[in-house]
N, C-alpha and C positions, 0 to 999 in steps of 0.2 A: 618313623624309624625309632625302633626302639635306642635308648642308651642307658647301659650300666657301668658304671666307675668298676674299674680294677684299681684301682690307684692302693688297696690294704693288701698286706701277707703277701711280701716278695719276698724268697732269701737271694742274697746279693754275694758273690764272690768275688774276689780279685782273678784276674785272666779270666781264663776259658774252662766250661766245666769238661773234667776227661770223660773219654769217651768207654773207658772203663765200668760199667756200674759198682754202685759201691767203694769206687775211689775215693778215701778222707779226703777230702777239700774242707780247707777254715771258711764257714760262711756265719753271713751275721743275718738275721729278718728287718726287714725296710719297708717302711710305706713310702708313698709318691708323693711330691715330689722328693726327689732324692739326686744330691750333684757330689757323684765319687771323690773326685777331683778336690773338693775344701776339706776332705776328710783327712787329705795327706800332706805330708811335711812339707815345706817349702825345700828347694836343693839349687846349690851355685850350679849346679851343673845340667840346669834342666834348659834344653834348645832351646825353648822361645827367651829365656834370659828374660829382660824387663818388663819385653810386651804382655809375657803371659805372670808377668809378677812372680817369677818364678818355680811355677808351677808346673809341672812334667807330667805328660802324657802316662798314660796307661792299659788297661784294659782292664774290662770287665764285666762279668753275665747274672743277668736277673732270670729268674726262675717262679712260676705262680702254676698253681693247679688250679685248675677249672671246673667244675663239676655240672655235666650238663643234662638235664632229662627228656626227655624224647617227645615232649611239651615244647621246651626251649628249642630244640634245634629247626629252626625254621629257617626258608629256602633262600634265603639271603644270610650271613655272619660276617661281620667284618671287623675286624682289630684297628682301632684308629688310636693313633700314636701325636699328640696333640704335639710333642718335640723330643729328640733323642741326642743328644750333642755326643757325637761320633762317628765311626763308620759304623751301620748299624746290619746286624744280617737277625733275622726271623725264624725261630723252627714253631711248632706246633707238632708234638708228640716225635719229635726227632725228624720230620720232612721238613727239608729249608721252604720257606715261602715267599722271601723275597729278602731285598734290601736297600737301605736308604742312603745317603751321603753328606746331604744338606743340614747341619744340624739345628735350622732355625724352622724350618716350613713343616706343617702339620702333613704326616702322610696315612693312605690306609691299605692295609690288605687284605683282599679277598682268603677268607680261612676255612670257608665251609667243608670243603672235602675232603681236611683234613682232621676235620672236628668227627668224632664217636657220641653216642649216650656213655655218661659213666664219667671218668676221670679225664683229664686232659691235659698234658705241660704246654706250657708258651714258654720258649725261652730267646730271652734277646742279650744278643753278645755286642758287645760297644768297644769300641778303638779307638782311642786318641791316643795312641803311641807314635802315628806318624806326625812328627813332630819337629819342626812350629807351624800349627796350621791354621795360624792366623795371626791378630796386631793386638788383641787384649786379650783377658782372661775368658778362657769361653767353657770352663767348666765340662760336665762328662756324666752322661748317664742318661737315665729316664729324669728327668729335671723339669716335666711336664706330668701332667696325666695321661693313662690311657684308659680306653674305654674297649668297649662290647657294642657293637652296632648291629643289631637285629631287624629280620623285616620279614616280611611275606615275597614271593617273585614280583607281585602286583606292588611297589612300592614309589614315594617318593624319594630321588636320591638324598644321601648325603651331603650337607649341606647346597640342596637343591632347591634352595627360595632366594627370588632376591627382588627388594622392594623398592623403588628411589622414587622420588619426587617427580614429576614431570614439569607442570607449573603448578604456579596457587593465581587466583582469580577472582577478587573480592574478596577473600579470608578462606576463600575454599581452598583442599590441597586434591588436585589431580594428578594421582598416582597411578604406577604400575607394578603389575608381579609378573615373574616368570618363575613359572614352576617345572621342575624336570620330575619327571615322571617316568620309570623304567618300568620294561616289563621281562622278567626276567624268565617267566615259561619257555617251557621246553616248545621249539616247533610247532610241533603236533596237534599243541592246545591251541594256536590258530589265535584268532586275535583277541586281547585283553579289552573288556567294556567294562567301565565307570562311571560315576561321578567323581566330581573335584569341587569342594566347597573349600570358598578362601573369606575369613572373618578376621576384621580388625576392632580392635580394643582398646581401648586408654589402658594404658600399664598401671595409673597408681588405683584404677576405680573400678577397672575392669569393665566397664559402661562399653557395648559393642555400638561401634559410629558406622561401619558398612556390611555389608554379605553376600556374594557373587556368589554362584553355583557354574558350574560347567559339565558338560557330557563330553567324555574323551571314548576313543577307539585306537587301541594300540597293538602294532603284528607284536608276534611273539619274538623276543630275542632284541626287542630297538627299545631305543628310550626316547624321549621329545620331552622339548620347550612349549607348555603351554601359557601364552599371555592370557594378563587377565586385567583389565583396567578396573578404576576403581577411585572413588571421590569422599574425600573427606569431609563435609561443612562444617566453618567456622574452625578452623584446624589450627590445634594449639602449635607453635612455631619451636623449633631447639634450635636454642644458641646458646652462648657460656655463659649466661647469666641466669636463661630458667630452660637448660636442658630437656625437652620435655620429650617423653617416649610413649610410642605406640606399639601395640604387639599384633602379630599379623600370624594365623593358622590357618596352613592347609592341611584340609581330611583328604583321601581317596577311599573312596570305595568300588568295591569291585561288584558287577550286578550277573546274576550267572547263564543271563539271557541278552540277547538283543533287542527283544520287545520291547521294551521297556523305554515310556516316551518324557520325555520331563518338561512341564508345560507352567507355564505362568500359574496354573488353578492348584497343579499338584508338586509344585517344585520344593516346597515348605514342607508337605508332607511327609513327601516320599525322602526327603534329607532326613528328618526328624526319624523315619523308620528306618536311617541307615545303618548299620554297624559297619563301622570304619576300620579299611586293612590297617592303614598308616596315615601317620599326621607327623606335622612339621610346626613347631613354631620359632619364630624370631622378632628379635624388636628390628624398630626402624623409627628414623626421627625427620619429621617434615620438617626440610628447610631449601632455601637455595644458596649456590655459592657458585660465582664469576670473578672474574679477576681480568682489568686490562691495563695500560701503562697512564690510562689518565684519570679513573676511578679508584683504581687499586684493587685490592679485594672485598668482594662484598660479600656481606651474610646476608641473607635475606634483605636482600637491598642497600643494608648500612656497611658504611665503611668500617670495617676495622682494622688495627694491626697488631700484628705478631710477638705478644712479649713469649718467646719461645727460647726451651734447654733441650740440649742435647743429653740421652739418659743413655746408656748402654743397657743390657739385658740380665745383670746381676743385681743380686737385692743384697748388696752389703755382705755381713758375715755370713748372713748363708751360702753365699757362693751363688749360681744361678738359679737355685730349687723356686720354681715359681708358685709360694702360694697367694692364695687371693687376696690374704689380710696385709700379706709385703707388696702385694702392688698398689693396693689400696692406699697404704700409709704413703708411697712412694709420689703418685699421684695427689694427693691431698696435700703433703707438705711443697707441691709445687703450685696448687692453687691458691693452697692459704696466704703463700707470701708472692700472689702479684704473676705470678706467669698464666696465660690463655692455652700456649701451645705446649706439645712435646712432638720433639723430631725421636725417630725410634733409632736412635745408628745401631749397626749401620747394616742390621737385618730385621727379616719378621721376628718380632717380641711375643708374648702369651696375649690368648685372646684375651684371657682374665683382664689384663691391662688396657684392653679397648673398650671393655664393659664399662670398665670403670670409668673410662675418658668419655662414655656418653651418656652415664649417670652424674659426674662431676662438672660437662661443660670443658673438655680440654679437647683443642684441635688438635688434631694429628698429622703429623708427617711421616706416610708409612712406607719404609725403604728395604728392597727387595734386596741387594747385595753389596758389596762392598769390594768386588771383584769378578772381573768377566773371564775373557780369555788369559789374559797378561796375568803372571802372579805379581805378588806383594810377599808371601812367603812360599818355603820351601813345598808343604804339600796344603796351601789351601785349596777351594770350592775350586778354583780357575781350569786344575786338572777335570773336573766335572763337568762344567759350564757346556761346553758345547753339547753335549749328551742330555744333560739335566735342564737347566736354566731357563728354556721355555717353561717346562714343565713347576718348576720351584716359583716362577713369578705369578702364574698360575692359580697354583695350590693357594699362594697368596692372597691373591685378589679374590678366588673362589670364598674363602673364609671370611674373608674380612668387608667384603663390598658392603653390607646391611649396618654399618656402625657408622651412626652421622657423622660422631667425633672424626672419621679419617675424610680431610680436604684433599690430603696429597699421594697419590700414588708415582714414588721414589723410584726409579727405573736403577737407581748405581750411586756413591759415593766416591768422589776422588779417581775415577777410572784409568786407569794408565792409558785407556783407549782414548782418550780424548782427543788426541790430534790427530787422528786418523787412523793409527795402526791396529797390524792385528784388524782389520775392517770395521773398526769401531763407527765409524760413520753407519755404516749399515747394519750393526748391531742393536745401534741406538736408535734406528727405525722400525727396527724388527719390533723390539722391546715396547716402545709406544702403542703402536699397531696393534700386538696383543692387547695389552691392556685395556685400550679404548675398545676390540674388541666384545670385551669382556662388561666393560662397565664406561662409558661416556659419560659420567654425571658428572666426576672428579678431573682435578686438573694433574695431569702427569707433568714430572719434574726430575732430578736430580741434583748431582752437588759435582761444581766445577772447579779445579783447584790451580794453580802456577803450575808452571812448566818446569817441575824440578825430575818427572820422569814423565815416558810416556816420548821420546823425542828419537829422532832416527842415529845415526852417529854424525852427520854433519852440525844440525842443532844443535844435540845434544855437547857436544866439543864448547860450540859457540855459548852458548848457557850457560857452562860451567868456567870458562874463560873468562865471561863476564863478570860472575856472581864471585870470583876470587880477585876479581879487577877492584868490586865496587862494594865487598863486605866492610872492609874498614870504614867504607866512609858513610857508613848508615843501612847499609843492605839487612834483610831481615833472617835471621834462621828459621823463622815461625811459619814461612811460607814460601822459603827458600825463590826469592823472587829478584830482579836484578832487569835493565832498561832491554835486553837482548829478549828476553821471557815477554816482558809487558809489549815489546813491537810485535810479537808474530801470534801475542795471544787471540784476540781479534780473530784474526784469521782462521788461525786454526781447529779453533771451537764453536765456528758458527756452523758447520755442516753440521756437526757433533750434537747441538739444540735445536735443532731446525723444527724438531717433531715436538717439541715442549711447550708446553703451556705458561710454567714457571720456570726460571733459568734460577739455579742454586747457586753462589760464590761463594766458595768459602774463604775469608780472609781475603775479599777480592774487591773492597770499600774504593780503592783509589782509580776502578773500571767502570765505576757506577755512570757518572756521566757522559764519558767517552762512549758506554755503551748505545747511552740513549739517545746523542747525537747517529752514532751508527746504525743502529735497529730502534729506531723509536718506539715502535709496539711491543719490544721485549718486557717482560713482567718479570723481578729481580726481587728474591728472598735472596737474605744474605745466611745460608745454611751452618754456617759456625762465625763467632767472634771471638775476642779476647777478652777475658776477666779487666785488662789494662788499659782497655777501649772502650768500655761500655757507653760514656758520653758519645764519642763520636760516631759509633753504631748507631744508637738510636736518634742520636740526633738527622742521620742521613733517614733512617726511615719517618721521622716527625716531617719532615723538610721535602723531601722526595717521593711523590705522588706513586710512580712506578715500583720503588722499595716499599714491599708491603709487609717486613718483619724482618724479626731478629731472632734467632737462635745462638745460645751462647754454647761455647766449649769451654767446658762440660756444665752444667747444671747443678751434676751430685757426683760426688766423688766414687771410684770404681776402683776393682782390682786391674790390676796389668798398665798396659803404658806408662808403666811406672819412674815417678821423680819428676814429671812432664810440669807438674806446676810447685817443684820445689824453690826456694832460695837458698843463698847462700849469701853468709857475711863473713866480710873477709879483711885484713889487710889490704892497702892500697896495693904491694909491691904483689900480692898473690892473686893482685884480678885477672892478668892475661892467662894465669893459669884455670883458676876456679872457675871464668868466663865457659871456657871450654866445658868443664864438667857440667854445664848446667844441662847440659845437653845428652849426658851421661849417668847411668841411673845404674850403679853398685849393686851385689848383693848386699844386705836382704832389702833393696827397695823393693814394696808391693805395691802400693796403691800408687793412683797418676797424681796423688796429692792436689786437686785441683775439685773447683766448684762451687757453686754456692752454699750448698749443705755438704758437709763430710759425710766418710763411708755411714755413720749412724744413723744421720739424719737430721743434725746440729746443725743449727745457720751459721754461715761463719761470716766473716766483715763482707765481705764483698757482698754477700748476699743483702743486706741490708743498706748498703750501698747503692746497688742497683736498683731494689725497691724504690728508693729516694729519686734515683735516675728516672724511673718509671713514672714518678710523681707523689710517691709519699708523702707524705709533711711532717713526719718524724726528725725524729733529733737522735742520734747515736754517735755514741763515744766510744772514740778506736785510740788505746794507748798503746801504745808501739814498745817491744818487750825491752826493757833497759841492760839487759844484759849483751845487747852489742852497740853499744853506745861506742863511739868512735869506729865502726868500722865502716865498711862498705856495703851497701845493700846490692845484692846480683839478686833479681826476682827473677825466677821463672818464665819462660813464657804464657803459663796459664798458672803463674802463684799470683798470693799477696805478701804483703811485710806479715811477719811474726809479731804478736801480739792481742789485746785481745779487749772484750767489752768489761773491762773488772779493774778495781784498784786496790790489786791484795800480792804487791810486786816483793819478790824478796831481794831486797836492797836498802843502802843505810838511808834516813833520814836526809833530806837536802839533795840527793840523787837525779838529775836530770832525765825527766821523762819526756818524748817528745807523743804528747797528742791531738789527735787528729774530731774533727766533729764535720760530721757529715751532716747535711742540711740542705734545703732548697730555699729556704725564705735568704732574707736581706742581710741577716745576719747573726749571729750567735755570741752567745755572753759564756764564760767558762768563771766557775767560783769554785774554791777547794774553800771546805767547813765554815762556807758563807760568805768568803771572804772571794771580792770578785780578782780576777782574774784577767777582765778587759773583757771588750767587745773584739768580733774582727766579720769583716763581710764575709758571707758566703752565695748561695744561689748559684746561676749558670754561669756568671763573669768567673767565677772563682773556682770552677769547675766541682761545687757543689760542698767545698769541704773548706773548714780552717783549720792550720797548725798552729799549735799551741808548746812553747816549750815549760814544764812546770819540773819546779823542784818537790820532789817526792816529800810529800808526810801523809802518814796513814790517816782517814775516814773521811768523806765525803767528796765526791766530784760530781759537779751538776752541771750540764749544759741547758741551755735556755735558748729556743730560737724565736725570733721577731720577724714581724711584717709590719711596718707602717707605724711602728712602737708597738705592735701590739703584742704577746705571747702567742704561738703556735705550738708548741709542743715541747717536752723536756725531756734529756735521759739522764737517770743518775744510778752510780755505782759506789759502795761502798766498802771499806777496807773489812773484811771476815778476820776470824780469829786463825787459830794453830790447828792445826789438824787432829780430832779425836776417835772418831769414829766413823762407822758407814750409813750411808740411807736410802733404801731401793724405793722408788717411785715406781708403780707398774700405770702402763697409760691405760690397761682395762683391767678389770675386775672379777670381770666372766666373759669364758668364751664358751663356744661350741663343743660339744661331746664326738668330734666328727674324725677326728685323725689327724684334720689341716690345717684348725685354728690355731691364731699363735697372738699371744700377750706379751707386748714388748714392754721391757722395763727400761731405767737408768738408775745406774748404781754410782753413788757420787761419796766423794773423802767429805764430811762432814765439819765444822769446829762443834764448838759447845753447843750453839746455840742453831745446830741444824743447818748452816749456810754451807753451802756449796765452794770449797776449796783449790780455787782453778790452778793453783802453785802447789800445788802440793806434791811432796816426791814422789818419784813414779814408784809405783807397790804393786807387789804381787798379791792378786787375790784367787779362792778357789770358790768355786758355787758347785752348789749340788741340789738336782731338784726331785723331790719325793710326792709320793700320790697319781693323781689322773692326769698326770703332761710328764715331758721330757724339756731337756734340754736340748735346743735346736742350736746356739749359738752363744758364745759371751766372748767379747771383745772392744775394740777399739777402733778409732780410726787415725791411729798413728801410722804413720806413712812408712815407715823402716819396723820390720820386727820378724823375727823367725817362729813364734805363736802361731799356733793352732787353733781357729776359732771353735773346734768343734769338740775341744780337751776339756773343758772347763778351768782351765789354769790360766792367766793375764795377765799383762802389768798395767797398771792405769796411764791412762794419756790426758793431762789434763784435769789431771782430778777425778776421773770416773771411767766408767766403763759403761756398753750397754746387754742388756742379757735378755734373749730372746726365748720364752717356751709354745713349745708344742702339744696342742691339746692329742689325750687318747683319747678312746672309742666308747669310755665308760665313763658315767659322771659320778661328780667325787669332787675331791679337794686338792691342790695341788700346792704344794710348798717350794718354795725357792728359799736359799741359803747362802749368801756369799760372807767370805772370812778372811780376813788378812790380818800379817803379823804387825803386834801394836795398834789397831784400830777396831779390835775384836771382831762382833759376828751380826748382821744383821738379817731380815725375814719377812719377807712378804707372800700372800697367800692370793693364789685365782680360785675361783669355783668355774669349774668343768661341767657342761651340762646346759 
């Protein structure tokens, strides 16, 4: 099947185009991906309020001509829409052709009969005006690519290969294919005869390791599954350490007689004199993976576990526009520092991002919805689900089963169905069922949460009864849980798992062993944790044979659920009140302020913190910001203290700085400009970290960790000058001439001498970028801000800013420019091509 990108030359409107010809409509030209939605103003007044960062619903239609000649149009045409975040409806030359609802799952439509030779519109109208139709930021538009899918009638479908493992046996991998194969003839022409030749290849060397041939006969109007076995020797293994990939192509040819015999003497020949209607290829990556409550889970026989984040489906400033080099960055800076997995919450993400997780060695946890029947908001998926939702778990697994990187096929998140209602029992069987259907290699799962909904009115009375009984005296907001909740959970969620391979808890650490006194074969990933628990998360999965990993909430910082990991310092006498707010998130809060990396992509403490958790043997130093010295720290439920890895604090001389040195060894030595500071233990007893109180003088702090007296490792921060000017660092140099590549920079407040000004007052900067790119994004990841990432205008957070371009079609040179008042103009240059 053929595929050609449309993803160049949209024009994009706000609304609907009238049905008028010739009606002025303001329209702008757009290439793909493209997310309407970060292009417009933030508003106090928009429905979803915090979840969606306040961001409002809209509408809007994309417009492309087509030009097709009488060559191209061939007896298959399909429009495949890789994701559309809205309600999506379809024309083609002004006849509706369908429409979609799901804005996360790849869909496609048959468009042949209403395709001409000559000219041709597609136009697709998008809705996110029905509004809140969901719990984060979920962005709007073509925010994917779409394609052109061509064939002959005689074809293999779309995405109609699927490759797995079966066993390996002395180093051999015994695999299988199934191929679907339609035949799209009219009647009349009576049954379709072929061949099917399927070859595998090493992807980095191209060296073919097998080669199958098949003779197929197909009636006209059916399609079929044909298996095809098939054995590797000596079969290079993927896992997160040496990812290794194979690529697997099926030909069909179509033969125009029945005669035609294919025999051991002439099978080689008669292939080689084939000319082929259609071909498929994909990769695939030999390996195995089980999982039980006394092993855990194994890759290819070894135990591993889970250092896993939770990522939502935005790339930062962009908004949700998925291109390859944002997913790329996205996944890399979660390999580089120490994580194995990514959980996908808490729907289908871009395939792009699964290429990458089986090129980089990152497991996946891939989850299908985040709502069944039961809403969570006013108009999401739930109104759909009975109608769709077979369908949309589907579409999912259909795409994605050939990507080693996915272990987990996610049936739900948080389901309000979990105790039964609404037939979630039987839902949650259905859904399994499918699946394994579909694909038996992987283990199906989900995520199981407290009983704060989901409960009948009797329960639910009792629940809330309780949880106002027993708030004061330790109860949790974070998971809204309370003794009446934890007696009847047990209960109620075991029909609910019955069909699961892995059982997901989120925030459900203190059920671990009661579980597995109760269900002993249960197999327990803990599907979210807390930034302020990291110890004792992974300490239960190091400890806990059955706990096979940790998924943190959040990972990287996102648009919407906004303030979720703010703090707050305060007055003693203002905690009952601030307390409350923490839980409340104002305008202009945007982002959920939480994660290891912020919205740019910045490590922030906890992140490095955790690393250490993990086993690092680094030293870092976390000075805690002195300007709320004497108050009250109220953190978040997914923040940390304010503060930061630098000593360039503005405050007088002798100023009480309280900090922190994270560390695993025995213990750590702290010296300001040489001069020590003391020892103090750290490692597991001390749960990893010393505080240090120091009186402030400006230039050097050095922490120093030990084992056994010996040195392990150091961090040291130094005091910078005053703020002079700017300095862009771009992380690449050249990109692609292609429309999609993108060269991300950071633009940082400078002193004299070049260092990076983390104090420095927040400023207004403008960028402007000239030549063969655009400007895709310049912003921050300051948590509060009514900025446009998509203006070119900012204020600094932190000292910098990050500025994101987009490569054109034509190679060239491209220039970036950013300028702010009192720190003049700086300039960096990509080459395009």
């Amino acid at each position: 099947m053929k595929k050609t990108s449309l993803n160049r030359g949209w024009v994009f409107m706000a609304g609907e185009k009238s049905s008028i010809p010739m009606m002025p409509q303001q329209t702008k030209k757009v290439n793909l991906p493209h997310d309407f939605m970060v292009e417009t103003d933030v508003t106090p007044d928009a429905p979803g309020k915090a979840e969606s960062g306040f961001y409002k619903g809209s509408a809007g239609t994309y417009l492309k001509t087509i030009t097709l000649t009488e060559e191209e149009m061939t007896d298959t045409m399909l429009l495949h829409f890789e994701g559309c975040f809205g309600k999506t409806r379809v024309l083609i030359n002004g006849n509706p052709v369908g429409s979609h609802a799901y804005g996360y799952t790849p869909f496609t439509m048959d468009i042949r009969k209403f395709l001409k030779v000559g000219d041709n519109e597609i136009q697709v109208i998008v809705h996110t005006d029905d509004d809140p139709n969901g719990r984060w930021y979920s962005g709007a538009g073509l925010y994917r690519g779409v394609n052109l899918l061509s064939a002959p009638a005689f074809h293999i479908a779309h995405d109609g290969i699927f490759v797995y493992t079966d066993h390996i046996t002395n180093g051999d991998a015994f695999c299988k294919a199934e191929i679907t194969v339609v035949n799209d003839l009219a009647k009349a022409s009576g049954d379709a005869e072929g061949f099917l030749k399927l070859s595998v290849a090493k992807k980095d060397t191209g060296e073919e390791v097998a080669v199958r041939y098949q003779k197929i006969s197909l009636p006209a109007g059916t399609s079929q599954v044909v298996p095809q076995a098939f054995v590797i020797e000596n079969a290079e293994l993927w896992d997160t350490e040496n990812p290794y990939l194979y690529e697997v192509k099926a030909q069909l040819s179509l033969t125009s007689t029945g005669n035609v015999h294919m025999s051991l003497d002439n099978r080689q020949d008669l292939m080689a004199q084939t000319d082929y209607e259609d071909e498929i290829t994909t990769r695939f990556g030999v390996r195995t993976i089980t999982a039980d409550a006394k092993n855990g889970l194994l890759l290819n026989g070894k135990s591993i576990k889970l250092k896993g984040g939770c990522i939502h489906h935005d790339n930062g400033i962009l908004g949700v526009a998925s291109f390859y080099d944002a997913e790329y960055r996205k996944v890399k800076l979660h390999k580089d520092n120490g994580y194995n997995a990514l959980r996908l919450a808490h729907n289908p993400q871009s395939e792009q991002i699964l290429d990458i997780c089986d090129e980089l060695g990152m497991i996946v946890f891939d989850e299908a919805f985040d709502v069944w029947n039961l809403p969570k908001n006013s108009f999401d998926f739930s109104h759909q689900f009975a109608e769709d939702g077979i369908k949309e778990i589907e579409a999912m697994v259909r795409r994605d089963r050939n990507h080693p990187s996915i272990f987990f096929w996610s049936i739900g998140n948080e389901l309000t169905e979990q105790g039964g209602m609404a037939a979630g029992y039987e839902v949650s069987a259905m859904l399994a069922k499918t699946v394994r259907n579909m694909d038996s290699t992987r283990l199906v799962s989900g995520a199981l949460c407290s009983f704060f909904k989901g409960l009948d009115n009797e329960d639910n009375a009792a629940f809330w009864q309780t949880f106002r009984k027993e708030m004061p005296q330790g109860g949790s907001v974070i998971n809204m849980d309370n003794s009446y909740g934890k007696k009847i959970w047990m209960e109620y969620t075991a029909p609910f798992v019955k069909d699961w391979d892995v059982v997901g808890y989120n925030y459900l650490n203190y059920h671990y062993e009661t579980s597995h006194e109760l269900f002993p074969d249960r197999v327990i990933l803990c599907t979210e944790s807390k930034p302020g628990q990291f110890e004792d998360y992974w300490s239960d999965v190091e400890h806990l044979p059955y706990v096979i990993g940790d998924f943190l909430w959040t990972s990287m910082d996102y648009i919407g659920e906004a303030g979720i990991g703010k703090s707050i310092y305060c007055s003693e006498e203002e905690v009952p009140q601030m307390s409350r707010m923490l839980n409340y998130a104002a305008y202009p809060w945007r982002l959920a302020q939480a994660g290891d990396f912020d919205l740019c992509g910045n490590v922030r403490a906890q992140g490095r913190y955790h690393q250490i958790i993990w086993g690092a043997n680094d030293t870092y130093i976390f000075a805690k910001d002195p300007k709320n010295n004497g108050k009250i720290a109220l953190i978040g439920r997914y923040g940390w203290a304010e503060g930061g890895n630098h000593w360039s604090w503005n405050c007088e001389k002798g100023t009480a700085v309280s900090v922190e040195v994270y560390s695993r060894a025995e213990e750590v030595e702290l010296l300001l400009n040489g001069k020590s500071l003391g020892k103090k233990p750290t490692g597991a007893e001390c749960h990893f970290k010393a505080e240090f109180e120091v009186a402030y003088e400006a230039g050097t702090l050095t922490a120093i960790s030990y084992q056994d007296g010996q040195e392990v490792s150091r961090d040291e921060v130094k005091t910078v000058g005053e703020p002079v000017g700017l300095k862009i660092t771009m992380e690449k140099n050249q990109i692609a001439a292609d429309g999609e590549s993108l060269a991300y920079g950071i633009v940082e407040i400078v002193d004299a001498e070049g260092n990076w000004v983390p104090t420095a007052e927040d400023t207004l900067a403008k960028v402007s970028v000239e030549g063969a790119a655009s400007l895709a994004g310049f912003g921050t990841g300051r948590g509060q801000t009514e900025e446009n990432y998509t203006k070119g205008e900012f204020t600094s957070f932190e000292g910098r800013w990050q500025v994101i371009l987009r490569a054109g079609t034509e190679a060239g040179e491209a220039g970036v420019h950013v300028e702010a008042e009192g720190l003049g103009l700086a300039e960096s240059h990509v080459i395009v091509g």
